[in-house]
C-alpha positions as CSV (number, residue, x, y, z in Angstrom):
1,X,94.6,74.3,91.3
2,X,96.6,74.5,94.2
3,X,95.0,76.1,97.6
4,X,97.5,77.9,100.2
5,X,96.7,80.0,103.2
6,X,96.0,83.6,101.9
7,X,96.4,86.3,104.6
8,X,94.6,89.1,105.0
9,X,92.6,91.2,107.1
10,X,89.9,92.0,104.8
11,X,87.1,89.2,105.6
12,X,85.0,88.2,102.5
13,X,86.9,89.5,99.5
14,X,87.1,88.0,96.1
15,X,88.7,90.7,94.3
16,X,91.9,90.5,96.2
17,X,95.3,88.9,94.8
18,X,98.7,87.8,95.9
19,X,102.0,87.4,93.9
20,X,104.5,85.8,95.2
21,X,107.9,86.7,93.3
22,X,110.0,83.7,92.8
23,X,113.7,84.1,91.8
24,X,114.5,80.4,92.2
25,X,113.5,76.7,91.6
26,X,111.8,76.7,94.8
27,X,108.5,78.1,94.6
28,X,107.8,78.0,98.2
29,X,110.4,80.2,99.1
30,X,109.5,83.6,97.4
31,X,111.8,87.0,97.2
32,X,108.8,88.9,97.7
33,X,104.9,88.4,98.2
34,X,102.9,91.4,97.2
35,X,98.8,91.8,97.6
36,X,96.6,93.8,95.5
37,X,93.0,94.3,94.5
38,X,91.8,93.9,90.7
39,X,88.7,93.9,88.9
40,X,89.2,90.3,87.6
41,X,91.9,87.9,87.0
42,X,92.8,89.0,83.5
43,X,93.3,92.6,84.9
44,X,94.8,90.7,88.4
45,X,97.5,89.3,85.4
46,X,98.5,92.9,84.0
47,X,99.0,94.1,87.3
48,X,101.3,91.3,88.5
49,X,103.3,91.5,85.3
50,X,104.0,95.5,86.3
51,X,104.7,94.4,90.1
52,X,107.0,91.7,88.8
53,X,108.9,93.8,86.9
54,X,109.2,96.7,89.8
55,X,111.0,93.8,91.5
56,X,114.9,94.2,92.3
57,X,116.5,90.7,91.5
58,X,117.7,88.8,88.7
59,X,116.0,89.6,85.6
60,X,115.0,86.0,84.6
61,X,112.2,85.8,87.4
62,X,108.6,84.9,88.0
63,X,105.4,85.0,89.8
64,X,102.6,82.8,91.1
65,X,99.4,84.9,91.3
66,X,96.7,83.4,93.4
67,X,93.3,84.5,94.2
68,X,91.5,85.1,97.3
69,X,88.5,82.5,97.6
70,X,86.9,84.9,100.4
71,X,87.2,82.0,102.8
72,X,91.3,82.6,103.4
73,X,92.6,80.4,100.6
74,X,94.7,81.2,97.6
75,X,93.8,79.7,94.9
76,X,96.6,79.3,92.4
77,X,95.3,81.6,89.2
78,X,98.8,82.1,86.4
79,X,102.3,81.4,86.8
80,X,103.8,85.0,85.1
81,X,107.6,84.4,83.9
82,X,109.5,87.8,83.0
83,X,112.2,86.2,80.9
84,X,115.7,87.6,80.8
């Protein structure tokens, strides 16, 4: 699992997610990051899929969801690919 900084403002939250839309090899550069809340991770998955979609850019693109830990870290959850 990778950990990353997860920024936000709500303290002490487990049900909040991040995708980071990635249109090239670099996955540390995203298009776009988008947060969210979900019920779980399965239901944080059908929501990215949705957001990445929504997404203006080339149509072979995808996302790293991550997980808030409650203590400011991201915790790497799905890669979700959208494929062309």
């Amino acid at each position: 699992m990778t950990r990353r900084p997860f920024e936000t403002f709500v303290v002490g939250t487990t049900d909040e997610y991040r995708l980071d839309v990635v249109t090239d090899p670099e996955p540390d550069n995203p298009q776009a990051v988008t947060y969210f809340t979900a019920g779980d991770v399965d239901a944080a998955a059908r929501q990215a899929q949705k957001l990445l979609a929504a997404v203006d850019g080339p149509e072979d693109r995808y996302g790293e969801l991550y997980a808030h830990d409650g203590d400011g870290t991201a915790v790497h959850c799905d890669t979700i690919h959208l494929p062309a």
